[in-house]
C-alpha positions in Angstrom: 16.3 28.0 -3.5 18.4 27.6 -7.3 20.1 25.0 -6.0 17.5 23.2 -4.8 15.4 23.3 -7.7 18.7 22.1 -9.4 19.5 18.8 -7.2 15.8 18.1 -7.5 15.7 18.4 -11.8 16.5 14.2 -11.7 13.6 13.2 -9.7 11.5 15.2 -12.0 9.7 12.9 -13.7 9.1 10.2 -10.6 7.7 13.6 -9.1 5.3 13.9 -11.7 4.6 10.9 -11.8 3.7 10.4 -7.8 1.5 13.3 -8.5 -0.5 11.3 -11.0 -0.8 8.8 -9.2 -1.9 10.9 -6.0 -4.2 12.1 -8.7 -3.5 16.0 -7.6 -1.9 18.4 -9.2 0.1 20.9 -7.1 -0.1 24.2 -6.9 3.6 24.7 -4.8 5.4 22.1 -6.6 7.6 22.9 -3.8 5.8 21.3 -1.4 6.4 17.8 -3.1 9.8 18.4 -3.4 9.9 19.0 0.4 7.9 16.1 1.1 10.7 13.3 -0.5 13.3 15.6 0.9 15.3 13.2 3.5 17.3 14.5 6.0 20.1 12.8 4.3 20.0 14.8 0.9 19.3 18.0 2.9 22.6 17.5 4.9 24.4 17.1 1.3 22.8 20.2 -0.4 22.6 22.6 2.6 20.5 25.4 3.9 17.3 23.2 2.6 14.0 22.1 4.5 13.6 17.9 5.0 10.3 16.5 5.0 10.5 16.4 8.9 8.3 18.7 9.4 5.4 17.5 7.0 5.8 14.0 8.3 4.6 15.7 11.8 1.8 17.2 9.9 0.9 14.8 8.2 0.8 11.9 10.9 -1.6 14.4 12.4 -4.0 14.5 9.6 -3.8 10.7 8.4 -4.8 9.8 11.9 -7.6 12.4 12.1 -9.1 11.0 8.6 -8.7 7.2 9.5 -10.4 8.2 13.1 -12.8 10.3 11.7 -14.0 7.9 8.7 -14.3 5.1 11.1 -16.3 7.2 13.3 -18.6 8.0 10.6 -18.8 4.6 8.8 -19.0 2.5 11.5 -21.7 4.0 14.2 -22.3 0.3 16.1 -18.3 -0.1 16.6 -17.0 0.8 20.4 -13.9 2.7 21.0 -11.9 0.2 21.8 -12.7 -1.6 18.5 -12.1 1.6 16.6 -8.8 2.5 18.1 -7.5 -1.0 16.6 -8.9 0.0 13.5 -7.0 2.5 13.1 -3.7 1.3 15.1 -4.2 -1.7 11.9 -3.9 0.8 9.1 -2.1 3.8 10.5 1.7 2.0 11.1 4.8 2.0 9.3 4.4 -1.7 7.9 1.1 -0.5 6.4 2.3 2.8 5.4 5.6 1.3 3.6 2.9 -0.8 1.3 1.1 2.2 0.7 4.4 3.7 -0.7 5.5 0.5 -2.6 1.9 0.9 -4.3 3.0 4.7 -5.5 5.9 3.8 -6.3 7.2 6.3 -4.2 10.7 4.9 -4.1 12.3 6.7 -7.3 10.9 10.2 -6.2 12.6 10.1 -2.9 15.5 12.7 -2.6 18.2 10.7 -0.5 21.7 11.4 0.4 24.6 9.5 -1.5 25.0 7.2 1.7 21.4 6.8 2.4 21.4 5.7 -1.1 24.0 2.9 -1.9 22.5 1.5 1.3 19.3 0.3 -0.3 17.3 3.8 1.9 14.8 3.9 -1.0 13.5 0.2 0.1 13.7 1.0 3.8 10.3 0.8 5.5 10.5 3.6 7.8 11.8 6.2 5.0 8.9 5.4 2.9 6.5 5.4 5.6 7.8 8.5 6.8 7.4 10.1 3.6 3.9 8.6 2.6 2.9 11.2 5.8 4.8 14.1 4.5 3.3 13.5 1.2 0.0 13.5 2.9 0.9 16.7 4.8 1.9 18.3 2.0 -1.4 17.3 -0.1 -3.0 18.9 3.3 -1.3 22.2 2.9 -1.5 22.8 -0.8 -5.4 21.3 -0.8 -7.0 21.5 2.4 -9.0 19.1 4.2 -11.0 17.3 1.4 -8.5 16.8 -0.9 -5.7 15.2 2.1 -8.9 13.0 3.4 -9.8 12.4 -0.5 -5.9 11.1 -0.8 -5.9 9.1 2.4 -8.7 6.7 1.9 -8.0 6.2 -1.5 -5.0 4.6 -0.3 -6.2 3.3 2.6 -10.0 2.7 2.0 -9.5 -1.1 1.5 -7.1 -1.8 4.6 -9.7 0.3 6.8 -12.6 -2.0 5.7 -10.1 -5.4 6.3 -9.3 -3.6 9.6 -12.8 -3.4 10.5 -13.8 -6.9 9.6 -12.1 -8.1 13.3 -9.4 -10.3 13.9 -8.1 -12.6 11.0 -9.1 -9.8 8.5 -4.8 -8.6 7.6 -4.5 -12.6 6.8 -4.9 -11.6 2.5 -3.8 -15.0 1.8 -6.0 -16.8 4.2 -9.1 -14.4 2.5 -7.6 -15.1 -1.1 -7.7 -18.5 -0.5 -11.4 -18.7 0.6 -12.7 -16.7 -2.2 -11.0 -18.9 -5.0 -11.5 -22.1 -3.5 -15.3 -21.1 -2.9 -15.2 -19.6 -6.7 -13.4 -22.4 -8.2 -12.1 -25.2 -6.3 -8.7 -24.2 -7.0 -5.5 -23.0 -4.8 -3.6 -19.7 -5.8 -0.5 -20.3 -7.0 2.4 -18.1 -5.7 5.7 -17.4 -7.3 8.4 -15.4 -5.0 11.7 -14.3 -6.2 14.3 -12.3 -4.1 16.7 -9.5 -5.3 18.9 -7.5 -3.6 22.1 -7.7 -0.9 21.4 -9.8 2.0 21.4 -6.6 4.6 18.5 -4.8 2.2 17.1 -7.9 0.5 13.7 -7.3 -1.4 11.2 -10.1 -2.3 8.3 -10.0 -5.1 5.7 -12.1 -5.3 3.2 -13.5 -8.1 0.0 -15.1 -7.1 -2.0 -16.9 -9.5 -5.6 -17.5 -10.0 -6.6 -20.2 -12.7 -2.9 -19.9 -14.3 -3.5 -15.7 -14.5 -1.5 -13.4 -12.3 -3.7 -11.5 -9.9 -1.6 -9.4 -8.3 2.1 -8.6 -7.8 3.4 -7.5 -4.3 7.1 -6.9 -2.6 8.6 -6.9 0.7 11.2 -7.5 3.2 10.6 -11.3 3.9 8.8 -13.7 1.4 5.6 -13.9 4.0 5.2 -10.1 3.1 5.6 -10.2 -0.2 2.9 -12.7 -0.9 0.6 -11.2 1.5 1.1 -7.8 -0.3 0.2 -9.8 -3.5 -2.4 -11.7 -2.1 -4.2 -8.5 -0.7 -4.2 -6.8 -4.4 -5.6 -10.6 -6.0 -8.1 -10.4 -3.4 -9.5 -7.0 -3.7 -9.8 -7.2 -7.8 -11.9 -10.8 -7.4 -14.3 -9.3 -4.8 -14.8 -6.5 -6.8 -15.6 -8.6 -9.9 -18.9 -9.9 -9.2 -18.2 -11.0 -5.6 -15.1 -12.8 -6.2 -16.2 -14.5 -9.4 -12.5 -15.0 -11.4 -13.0 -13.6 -14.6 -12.6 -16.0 -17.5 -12.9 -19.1 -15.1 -16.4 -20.2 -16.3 -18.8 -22.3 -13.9 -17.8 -24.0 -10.6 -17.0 -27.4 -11.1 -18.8 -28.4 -8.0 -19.2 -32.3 -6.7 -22.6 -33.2 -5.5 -24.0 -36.0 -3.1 -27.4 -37.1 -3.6 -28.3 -33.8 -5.5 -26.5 -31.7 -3.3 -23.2 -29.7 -3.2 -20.7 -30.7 -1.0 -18.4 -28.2 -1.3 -15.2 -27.0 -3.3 -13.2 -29.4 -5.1 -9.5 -28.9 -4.7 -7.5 -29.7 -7.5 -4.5 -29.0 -6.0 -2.1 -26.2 -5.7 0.8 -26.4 -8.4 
């Protein structure tokens, strides 16, 4: 147990950190440690539990809160519809973006190999711990505070999920809402880091020449629609999608009458 309190010492303050950001404060600090635990560093240090275990746990109560909110929020939506639901929003792609919001990445306890081979960027390591996190939460809490945690992070997908097909498309949404708002396009800057085999991307998007949200991933597509999803949930939260600081819509008329958006164009 000293040494494992040892090896974990460096990852001490990402721990904290996560645990801010999870907004709960452990009792068994332990049980975070175990939940960033890979297999990888386990096999280096010895004799020490991975997060394996809590990942099963936890897959078990993510998709019991997802199916359970749905359930309750949406009383008119058949089963089939509510099985997609939750098949949209409980998945390692989704999961992974979950993590890259928590910044989960720095906390994780990986082996030296997993390590130098970009593991703290893989998606199924992050998704993977994202559940044991949520196990963990489960264990140390109880019920309210693991389904507290889990729609926090996943309120907003849930609600896309629901809204039918077309709803995961952020920068299709994004798009409408400024345009509508506006009659501008969102700009998008995308810059790539990384090795070719573990290559990252970020992406900007801008509203009215302000960044509205920041978002990574493993091809350029997912890191603007990461970023487009974040833009998008910060305008329609802001009095229906209004930008702030934008002023009016600039709106042509015909006889009196709108006719729509004016584009100005997208650089």
């Amino acid at each position: 147990m000293g040494d494992r309190h040892r090896a974990a010492r460096p990852a001490a303050p990402a721990l904290k950190a996560l645990a801010v950001r999870l907004d709960w404060d452990f009792n068994d600090a332990n049980l975070l440690v175990q939940a960033v635990s890979h297999r990888s560093w386990c096999a280096e240090k010895g004799a020490v539990p991975s997060n394996e275990r809590l990942e099963f746990l936890g897959d078990a109560v993510l998709g019991l809160v997802v199916a359970e909110h749905c359930y309750r929020a949406y009383p008119e939506m058949p089963e089939g519809a509510l099985a997609k639901v939750r098949a949209a929003v409980v998945n390692t792609t989704v999961l992974a973006e979950v993590a890259l919001s928590l910044d989960l990445g720095p906390a994780l306890l990986l082996g030296r190999g997993e390590d130098v081979s970009g593991g703290r960027a893989k998606a199924s390591i992050l998704a993977n711990a994202v559940e044991a996190i949520i196990g963990a939460v489960y264990l140390d809490g109880g019920w309210d505070v693991a389904s507290r945690v889990v729609l926090d992070i996943l309120d907003d997908r849930i609600a896309l999920a629901s809204a039918g097909p077309g709803s995961e498309d952020y920068k299709t949404r994004l798009q409408e809402v400024v345009l509508r708002r506006i009659g501008e396009l969102p700009r998008y800057e995308v810059e790539g880091t990384g090795p070719d085999h573990a290559r990252r991307y970020r992406a900007r998007v801008l509203v009215a020449g302000s960044e509205r949200g920041v978002g990574e991933g493993r091809s350029k597509k997912d890191a603007e629609q990461a970023a487009a999803r974040l833009a998008w949930a910060v305008l329609v939260e802001t009095d229906e999608g209004q930008v702030p600081g934008a002023g009016p819509v600039d709106q042509p008329t015909e006889n009196g009458e709108p006719v729509g958006p004016r584009v100005r164009g997208s650089a």
